[in-house]
C-alpha positions as a Markdown table, in Angstrom:
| # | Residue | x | y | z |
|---|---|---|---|---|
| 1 | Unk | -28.2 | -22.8 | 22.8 |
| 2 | Unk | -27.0 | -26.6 | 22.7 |
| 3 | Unk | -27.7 | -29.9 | 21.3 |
| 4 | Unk | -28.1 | -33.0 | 20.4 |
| 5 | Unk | -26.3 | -36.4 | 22.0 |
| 6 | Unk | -26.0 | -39.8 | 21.0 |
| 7 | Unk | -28.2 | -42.4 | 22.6 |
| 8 | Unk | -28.0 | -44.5 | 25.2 |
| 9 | Unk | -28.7 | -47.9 | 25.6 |
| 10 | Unk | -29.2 | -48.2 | 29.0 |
| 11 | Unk | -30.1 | -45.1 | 32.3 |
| 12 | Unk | -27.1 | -43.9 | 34.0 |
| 13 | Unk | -26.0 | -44.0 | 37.4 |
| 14 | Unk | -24.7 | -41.4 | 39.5 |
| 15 | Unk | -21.1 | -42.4 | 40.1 |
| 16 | Unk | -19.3 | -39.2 | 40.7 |
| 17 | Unk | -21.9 | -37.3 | 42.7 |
| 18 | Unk | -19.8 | -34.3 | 43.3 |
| 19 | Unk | -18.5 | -34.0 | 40.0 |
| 20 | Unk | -22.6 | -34.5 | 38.6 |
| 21 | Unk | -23.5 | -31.4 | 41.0 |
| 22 | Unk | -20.6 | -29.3 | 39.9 |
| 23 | Unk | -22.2 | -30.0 | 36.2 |
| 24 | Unk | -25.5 | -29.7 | 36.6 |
| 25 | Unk | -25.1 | -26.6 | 38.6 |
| 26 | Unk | -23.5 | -25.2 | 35.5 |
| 27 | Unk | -26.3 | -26.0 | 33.7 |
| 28 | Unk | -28.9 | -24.7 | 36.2 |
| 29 | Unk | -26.8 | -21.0 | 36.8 |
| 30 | Unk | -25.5 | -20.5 | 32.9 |
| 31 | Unk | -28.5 | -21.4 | 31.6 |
| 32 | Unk | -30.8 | -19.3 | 33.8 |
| 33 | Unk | -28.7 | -16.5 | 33.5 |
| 34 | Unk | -28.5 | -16.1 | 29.1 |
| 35 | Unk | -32.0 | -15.1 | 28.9 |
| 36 | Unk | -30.7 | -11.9 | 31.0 |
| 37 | Unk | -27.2 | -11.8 | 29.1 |
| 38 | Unk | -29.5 | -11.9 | 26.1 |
| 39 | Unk | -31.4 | -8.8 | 27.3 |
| 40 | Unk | -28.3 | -6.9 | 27.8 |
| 41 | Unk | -27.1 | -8.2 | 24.4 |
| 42 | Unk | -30.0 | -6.6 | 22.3 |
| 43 | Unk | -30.3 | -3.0 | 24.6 |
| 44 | Unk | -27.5 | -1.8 | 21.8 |
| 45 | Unk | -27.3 | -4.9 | 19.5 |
| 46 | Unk | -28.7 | -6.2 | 16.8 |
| 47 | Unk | -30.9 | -9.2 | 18.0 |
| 48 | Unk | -31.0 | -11.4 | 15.0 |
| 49 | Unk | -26.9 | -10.5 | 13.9 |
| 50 | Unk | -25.7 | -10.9 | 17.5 |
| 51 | Unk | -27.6 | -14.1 | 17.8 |
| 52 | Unk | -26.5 | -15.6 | 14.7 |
| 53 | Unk | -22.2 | -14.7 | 15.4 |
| 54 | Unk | -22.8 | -15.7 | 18.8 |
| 55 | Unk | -23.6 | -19.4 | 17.1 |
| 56 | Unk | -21.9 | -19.3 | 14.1 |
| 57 | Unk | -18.5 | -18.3 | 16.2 |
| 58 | Unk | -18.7 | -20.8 | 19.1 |
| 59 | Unk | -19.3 | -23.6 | 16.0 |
| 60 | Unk | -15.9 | -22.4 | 14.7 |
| 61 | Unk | -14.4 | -23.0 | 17.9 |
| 62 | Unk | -16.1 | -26.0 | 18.7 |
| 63 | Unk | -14.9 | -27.4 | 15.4 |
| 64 | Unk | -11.3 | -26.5 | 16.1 |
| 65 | Unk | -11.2 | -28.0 | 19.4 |
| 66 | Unk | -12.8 | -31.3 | 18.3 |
| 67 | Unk | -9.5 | -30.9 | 15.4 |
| 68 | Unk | -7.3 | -30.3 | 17.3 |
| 69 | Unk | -7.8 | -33.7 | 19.6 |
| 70 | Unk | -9.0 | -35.8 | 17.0 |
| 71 | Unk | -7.7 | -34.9 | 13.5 |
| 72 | Unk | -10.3 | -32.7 | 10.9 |
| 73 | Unk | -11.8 | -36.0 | 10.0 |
| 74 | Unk | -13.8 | -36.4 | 13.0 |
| 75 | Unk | -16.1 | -34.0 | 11.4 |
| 76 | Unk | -16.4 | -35.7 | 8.2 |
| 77 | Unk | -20.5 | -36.2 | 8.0 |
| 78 | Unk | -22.3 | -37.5 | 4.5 |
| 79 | Unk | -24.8 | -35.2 | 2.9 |
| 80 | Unk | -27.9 | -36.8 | 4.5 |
| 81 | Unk | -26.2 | -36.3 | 8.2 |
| 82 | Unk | -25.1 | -32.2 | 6.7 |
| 83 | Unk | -29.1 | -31.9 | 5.9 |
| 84 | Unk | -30.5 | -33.6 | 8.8 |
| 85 | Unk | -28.0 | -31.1 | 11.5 |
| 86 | Unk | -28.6 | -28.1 | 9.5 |
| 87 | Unk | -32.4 | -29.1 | 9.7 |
| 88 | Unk | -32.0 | -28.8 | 13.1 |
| 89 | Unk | -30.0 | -25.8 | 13.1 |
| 90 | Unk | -32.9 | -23.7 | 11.7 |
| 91 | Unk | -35.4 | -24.6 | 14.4 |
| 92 | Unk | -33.4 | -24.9 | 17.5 |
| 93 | Unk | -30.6 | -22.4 | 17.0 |
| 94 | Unk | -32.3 | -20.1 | 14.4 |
| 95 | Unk | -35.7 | -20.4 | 15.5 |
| 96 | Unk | -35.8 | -21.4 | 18.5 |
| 97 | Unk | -32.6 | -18.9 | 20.1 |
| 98 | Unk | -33.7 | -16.7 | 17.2 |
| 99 | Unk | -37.1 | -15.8 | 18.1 |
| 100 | Unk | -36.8 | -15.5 | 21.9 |
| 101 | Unk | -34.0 | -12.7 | 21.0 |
| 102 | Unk | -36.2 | -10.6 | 19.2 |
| 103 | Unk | -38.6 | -11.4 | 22.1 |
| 104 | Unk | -36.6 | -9.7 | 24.5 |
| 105 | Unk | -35.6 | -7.2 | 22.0 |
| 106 | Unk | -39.0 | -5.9 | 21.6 |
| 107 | Unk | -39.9 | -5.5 | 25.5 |
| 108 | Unk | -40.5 | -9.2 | 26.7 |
| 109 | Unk | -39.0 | -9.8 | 30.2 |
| 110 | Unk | -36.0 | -11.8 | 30.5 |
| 111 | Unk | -38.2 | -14.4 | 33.6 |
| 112 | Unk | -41.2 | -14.1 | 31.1 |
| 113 | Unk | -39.1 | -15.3 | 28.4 |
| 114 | Unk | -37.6 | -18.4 | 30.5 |
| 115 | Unk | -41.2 | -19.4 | 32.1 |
| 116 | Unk | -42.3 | -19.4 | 28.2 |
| 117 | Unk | -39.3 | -21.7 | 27.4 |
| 118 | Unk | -40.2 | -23.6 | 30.5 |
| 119 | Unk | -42.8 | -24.9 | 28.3 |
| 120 | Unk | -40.7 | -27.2 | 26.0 |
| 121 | Unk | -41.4 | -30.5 | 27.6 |
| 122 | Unk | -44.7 | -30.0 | 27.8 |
| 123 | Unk | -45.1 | -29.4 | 24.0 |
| 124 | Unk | -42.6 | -32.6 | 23.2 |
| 125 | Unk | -45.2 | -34.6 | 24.6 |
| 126 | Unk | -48.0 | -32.9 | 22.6 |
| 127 | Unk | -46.0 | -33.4 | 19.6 |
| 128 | Unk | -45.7 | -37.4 | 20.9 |
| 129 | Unk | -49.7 | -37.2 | 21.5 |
| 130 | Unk | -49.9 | -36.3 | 18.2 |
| 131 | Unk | -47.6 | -38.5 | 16.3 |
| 132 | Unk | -49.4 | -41.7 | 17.6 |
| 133 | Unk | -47.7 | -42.2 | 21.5 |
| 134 | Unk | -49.4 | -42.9 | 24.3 |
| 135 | Unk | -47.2 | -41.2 | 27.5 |
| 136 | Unk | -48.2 | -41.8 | 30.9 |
| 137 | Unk | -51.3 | -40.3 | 32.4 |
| 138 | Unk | -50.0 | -38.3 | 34.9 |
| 139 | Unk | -47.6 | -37.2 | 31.9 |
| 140 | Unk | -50.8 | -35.9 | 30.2 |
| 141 | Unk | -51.9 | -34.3 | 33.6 |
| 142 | Unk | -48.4 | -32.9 | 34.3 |
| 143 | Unk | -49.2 | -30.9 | 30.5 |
| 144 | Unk | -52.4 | -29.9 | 31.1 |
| 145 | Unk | -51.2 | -28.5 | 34.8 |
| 146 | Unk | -48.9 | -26.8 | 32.5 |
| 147 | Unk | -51.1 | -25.1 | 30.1 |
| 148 | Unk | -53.3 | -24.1 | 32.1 |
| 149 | Unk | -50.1 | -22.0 | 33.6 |
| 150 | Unk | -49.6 | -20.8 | 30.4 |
| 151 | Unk | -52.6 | -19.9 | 30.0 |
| 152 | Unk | -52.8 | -17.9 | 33.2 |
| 153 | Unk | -50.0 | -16.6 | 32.8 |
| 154 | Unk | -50.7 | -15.0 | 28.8 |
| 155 | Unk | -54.0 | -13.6 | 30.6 |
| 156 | Unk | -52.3 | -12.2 | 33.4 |
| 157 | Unk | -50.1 | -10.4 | 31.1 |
| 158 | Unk | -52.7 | -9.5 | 29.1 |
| 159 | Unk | -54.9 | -7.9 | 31.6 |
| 160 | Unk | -52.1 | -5.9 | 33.4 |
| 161 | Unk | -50.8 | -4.5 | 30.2 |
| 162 | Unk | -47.5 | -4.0 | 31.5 |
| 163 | Unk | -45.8 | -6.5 | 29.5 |
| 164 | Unk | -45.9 | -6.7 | 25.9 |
| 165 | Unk | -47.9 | -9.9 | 24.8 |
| 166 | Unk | -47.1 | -10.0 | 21.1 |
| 167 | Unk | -43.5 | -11.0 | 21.5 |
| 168 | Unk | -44.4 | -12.8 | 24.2 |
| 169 | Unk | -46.2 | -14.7 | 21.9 |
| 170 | Unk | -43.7 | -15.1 | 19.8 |
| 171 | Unk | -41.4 | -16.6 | 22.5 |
| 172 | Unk | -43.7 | -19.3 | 22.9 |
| 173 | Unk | -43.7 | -19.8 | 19.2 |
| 174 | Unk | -39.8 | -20.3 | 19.9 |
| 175 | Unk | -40.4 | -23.0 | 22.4 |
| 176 | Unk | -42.7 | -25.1 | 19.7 |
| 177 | Unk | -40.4 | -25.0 | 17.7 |
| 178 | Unk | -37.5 | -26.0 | 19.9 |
| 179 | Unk | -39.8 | -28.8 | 20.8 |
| 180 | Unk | -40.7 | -30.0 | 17.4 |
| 181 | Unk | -36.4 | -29.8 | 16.2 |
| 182 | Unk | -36.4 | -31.7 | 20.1 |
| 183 | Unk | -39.1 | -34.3 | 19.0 |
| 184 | Unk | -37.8 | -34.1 | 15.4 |
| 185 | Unk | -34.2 | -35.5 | 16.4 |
| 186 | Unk | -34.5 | -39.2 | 16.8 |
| 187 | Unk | -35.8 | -39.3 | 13.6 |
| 188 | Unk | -33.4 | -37.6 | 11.8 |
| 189 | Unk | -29.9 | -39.2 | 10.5 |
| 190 | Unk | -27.5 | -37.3 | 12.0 |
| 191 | Unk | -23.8 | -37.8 | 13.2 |
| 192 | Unk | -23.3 | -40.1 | 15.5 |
| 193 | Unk | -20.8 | -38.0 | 17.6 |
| 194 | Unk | -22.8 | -35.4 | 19.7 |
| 195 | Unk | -20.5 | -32.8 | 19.4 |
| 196 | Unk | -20.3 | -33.0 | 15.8 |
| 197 | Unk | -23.8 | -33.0 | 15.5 |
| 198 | Unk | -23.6 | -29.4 | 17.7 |
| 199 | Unk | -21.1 | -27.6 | 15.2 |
| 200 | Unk | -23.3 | -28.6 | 12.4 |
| 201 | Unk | -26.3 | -27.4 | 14.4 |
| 202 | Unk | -24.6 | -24.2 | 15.5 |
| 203 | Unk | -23.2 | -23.4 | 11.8 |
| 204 | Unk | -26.4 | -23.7 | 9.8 |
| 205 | Unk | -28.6 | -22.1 | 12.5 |
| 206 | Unk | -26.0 | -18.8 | 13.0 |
| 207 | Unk | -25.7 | -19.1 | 9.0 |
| 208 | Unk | -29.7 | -18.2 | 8.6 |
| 209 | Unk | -29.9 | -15.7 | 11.3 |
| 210 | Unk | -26.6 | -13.9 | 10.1 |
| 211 | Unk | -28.7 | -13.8 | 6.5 |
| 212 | Unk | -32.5 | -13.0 | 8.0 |
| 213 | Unk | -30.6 | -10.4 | 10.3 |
| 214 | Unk | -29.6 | -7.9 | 7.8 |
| 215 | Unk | -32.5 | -9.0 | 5.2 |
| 216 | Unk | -35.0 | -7.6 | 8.0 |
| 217 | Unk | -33.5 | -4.3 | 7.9 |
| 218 | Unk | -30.7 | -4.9 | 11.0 |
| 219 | Unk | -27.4 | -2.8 | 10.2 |
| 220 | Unk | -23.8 | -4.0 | 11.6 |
| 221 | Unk | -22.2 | -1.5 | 13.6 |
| 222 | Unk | -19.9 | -2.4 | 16.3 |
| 223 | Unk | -18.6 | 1.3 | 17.2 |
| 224 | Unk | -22.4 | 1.5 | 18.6 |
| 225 | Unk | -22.4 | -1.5 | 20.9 |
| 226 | Unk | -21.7 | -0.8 | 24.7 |
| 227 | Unk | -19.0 | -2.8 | 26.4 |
| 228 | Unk | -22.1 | -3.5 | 29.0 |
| 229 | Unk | -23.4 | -5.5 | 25.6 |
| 230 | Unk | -20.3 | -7.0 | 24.6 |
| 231 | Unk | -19.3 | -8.2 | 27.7 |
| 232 | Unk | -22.5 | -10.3 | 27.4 |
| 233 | Unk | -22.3 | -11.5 | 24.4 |
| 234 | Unk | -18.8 | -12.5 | 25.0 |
| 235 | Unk | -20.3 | -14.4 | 28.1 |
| 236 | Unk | -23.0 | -16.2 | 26.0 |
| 237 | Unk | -20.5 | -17.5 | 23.2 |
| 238 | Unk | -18.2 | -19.0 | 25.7 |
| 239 | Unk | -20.3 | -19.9 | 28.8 |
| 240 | Unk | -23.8 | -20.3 | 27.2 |
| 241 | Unk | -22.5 | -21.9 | 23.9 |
| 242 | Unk | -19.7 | -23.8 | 24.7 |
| 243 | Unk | -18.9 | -24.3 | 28.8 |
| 244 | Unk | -22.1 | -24.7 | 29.8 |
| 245 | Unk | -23.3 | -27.3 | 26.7 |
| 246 | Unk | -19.9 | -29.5 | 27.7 |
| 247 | Unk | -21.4 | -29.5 | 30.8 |
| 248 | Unk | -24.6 | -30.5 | 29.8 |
| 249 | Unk | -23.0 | -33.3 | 27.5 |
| 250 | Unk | -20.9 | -34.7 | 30.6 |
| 251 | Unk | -23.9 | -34.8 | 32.8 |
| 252 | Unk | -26.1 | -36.5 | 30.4 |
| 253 | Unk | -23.8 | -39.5 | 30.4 |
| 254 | Unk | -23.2 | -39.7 | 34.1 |
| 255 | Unk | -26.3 | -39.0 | 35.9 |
| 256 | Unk | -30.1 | -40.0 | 35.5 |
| 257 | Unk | -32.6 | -38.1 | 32.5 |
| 258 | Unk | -34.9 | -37.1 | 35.3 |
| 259 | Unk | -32.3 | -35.4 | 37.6 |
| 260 | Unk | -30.9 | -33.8 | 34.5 |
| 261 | Unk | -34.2 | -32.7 | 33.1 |
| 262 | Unk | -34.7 | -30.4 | 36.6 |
| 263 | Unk | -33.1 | -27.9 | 34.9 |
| 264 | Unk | -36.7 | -27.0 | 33.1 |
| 265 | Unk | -37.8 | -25.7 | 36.0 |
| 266 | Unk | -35.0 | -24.3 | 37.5 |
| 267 | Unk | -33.7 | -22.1 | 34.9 |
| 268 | Unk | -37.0 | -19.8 | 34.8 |
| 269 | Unk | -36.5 | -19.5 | 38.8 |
| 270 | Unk | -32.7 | -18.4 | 37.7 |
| 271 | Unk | -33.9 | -16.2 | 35.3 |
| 272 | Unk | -36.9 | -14.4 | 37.1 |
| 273 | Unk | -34.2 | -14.0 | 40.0 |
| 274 | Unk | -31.9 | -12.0 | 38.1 |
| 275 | Unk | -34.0 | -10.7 | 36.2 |
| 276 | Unk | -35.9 | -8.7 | 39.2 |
| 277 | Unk | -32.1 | -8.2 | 41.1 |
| 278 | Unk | -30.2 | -6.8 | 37.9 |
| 279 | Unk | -32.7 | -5.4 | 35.5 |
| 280 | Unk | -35.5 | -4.5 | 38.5 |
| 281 | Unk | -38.2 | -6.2 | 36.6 |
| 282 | Unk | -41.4 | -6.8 | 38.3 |
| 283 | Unk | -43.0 | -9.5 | 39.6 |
| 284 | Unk | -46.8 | -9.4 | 40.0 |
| 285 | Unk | -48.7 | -11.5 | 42.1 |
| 286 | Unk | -50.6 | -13.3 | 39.4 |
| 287 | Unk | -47.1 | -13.9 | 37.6 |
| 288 | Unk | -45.7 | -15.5 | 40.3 |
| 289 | Unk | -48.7 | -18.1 | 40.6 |
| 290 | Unk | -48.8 | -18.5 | 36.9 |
| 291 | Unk | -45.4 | -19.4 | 37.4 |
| 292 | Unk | -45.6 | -21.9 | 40.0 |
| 293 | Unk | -48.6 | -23.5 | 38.2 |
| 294 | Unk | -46.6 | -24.2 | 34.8 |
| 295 | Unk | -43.1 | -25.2 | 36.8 |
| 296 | Unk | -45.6 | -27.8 | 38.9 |
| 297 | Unk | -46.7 | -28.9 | 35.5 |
| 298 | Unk | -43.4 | -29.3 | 33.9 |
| 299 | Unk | -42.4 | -31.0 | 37.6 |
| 300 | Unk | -44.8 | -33.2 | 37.2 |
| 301 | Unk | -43.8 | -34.4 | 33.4 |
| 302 | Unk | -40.6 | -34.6 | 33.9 |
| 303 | Unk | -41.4 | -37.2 | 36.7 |
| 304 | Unk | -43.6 | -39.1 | 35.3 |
| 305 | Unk | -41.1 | -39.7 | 32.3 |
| 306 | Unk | -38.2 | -40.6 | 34.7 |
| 307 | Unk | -39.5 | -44.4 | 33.8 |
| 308 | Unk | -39.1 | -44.3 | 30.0 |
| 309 | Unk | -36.0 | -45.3 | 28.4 |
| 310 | Unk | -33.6 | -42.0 | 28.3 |
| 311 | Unk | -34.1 | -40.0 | 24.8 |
| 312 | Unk | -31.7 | -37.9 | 23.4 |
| 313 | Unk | -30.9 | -35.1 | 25.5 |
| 314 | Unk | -32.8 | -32.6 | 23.6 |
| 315 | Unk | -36.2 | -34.7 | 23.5 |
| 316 | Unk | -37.1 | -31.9 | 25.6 |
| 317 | Unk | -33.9 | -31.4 | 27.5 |
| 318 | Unk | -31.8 | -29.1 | 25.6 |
| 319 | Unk | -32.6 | -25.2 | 26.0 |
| 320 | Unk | -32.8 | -22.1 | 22.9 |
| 321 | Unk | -31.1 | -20.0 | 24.7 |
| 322 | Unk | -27.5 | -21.9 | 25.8 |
């Protein structure tokens, strides 16, 4: 589910090209496949409680390992840099991851929930629209493409019936607010060491969910949890928190923003695969152009910005769900 990086001066270049695909392969498989590791999670788990140890534990360990290279005071931060990550924590970890658990939890498809999430870069540049910045053209086309994907899609769902549109709702509610911590970021004074920035981020935003969890009525009992469950969860804390984030991290600083930023559009593809092979969810023909209609949006956004001097990696290329 994660982060932030520090900025860069200057683009990239692709200088170890098999060591970039190895990464970035990481990124496009573990990514893809937490939003159906997530499903499994909340078929006996609490979605709010599982969410918020899954972050709150993979902060710990994140904080030990930076320790243990680098000495506790590599995490020494002031109070503005503690306010500004924990910020973040509540809408990228807590809202953003937050929401599209109890998504999934009440019915939403894992491949409905990653095409929603697919939707973060086009509402970062909405939030840029808004705030006074003038993007590209065809950036503006590539969001409007987008929507009206979205929008397809919401009807599509809504006309079937066979897919619960209230928490799908509410998983796009998850991506605007991913994308407003995403557009957010740069603006905030934070740490300048990435990683620090994360265990901040991770802390606060598995703090609030581990106190909304149990405020909303969710009960801890971990003699009810399959092993099916905890196996995933156990997969999300180290691969989707931690292995696949490093990943993400490495790649940033060694290959260009718009190959990165593919992963928007591939991780939906990942997810509505696995979804239909392990799960057996259905894909309907007016799903599946929906689909291709918001990923050729997102395609074309993530183009057009290829130009623009690289933001931080989650301005929108960070994910709720890792």
């Amino acid at each position: 589910m994660t982060v932030d990086a520090a900025r860069r001066p200057t683009a990239p270049t692709v200088t170890r090209p098999a060591a970039v695909a190895v990464a970035l392969g990481i990124v496009y498989v573990v990514w893809g496949s937490t939003y159906l590791a997530i499903g499994i999670v909340v078929e006996t788990m609490p979605s709010l409680t599982s969410a918020g140890a899954r972050f709150f534990l993979a902060g710990i360990v994140m904080a030990l390992v930076l320790a243990a290279r680098s000495g506790w005071h590599r995490l020494a931060v002031n109070r503005v840099q503690l306010l500004g990550a924990s910020l973040l924590g509540a809408l990228l970890p807590a809202a953003g991851n937050g929401l599209v658990t109890i998504g999934e939890d009440l019915g939403t498809p894992t491949g409905i929930a990653a095409l929603m999430i697919a939707s973060v870069p086009l509402w970062v540049v909405s939030y840029r629209l808004l705030s006074g910045d003038r993007p590209r053209w065809a950036t503006i086309v590539g969001v409007l493409v987008g929507f009206a994907g979205l929008a397809a899609l919401v009807a599509a769902i809504g006309v079937t019936g066979t897919i619960p549109l209230g928490p799908t709702l509410l998983i796009g509610f998850a991506a605007m607010c991913w994308s407003f911590g995403s557009w957010l970021t740069p603006r905030l004074r934070l740490p300048r060491d990435p990683f620090v920035t994360t265990v901040y981020e991770m802390l606060a935003g598995g703090a609030v969910m581990l106190v909304v969890g149990p405020l909303s009525g969710e009960r801890l009992d971990l003699g009810a949890y399959s092993a099916r469950s905890w196996t995933a969860w156990t997969y999300l804390v180290v691969f989707g928190s931690l292995v696949a984030f490093t990943a993400y991290v490495w790649v940033l600083a060694n290959a260009p923003i718009s190959l990165v930023a593919t992963y928007a559009y591939v991780n939906p593809v990942v997810a509505l695969f696995l979804g239909w092979i392990v799960l057996g969810e259905a894909l309907t023909g007016s799903v599946l152009a929906a689909t291709a209609v918001i990923l050729v949006g997102v395609g074309v956004v993530v183009g057009s910005e290829r130009h623009r001097r690289p933001p931080p990696p989650s301005d929108p290329c960070t994910d709720p769900h890792g």
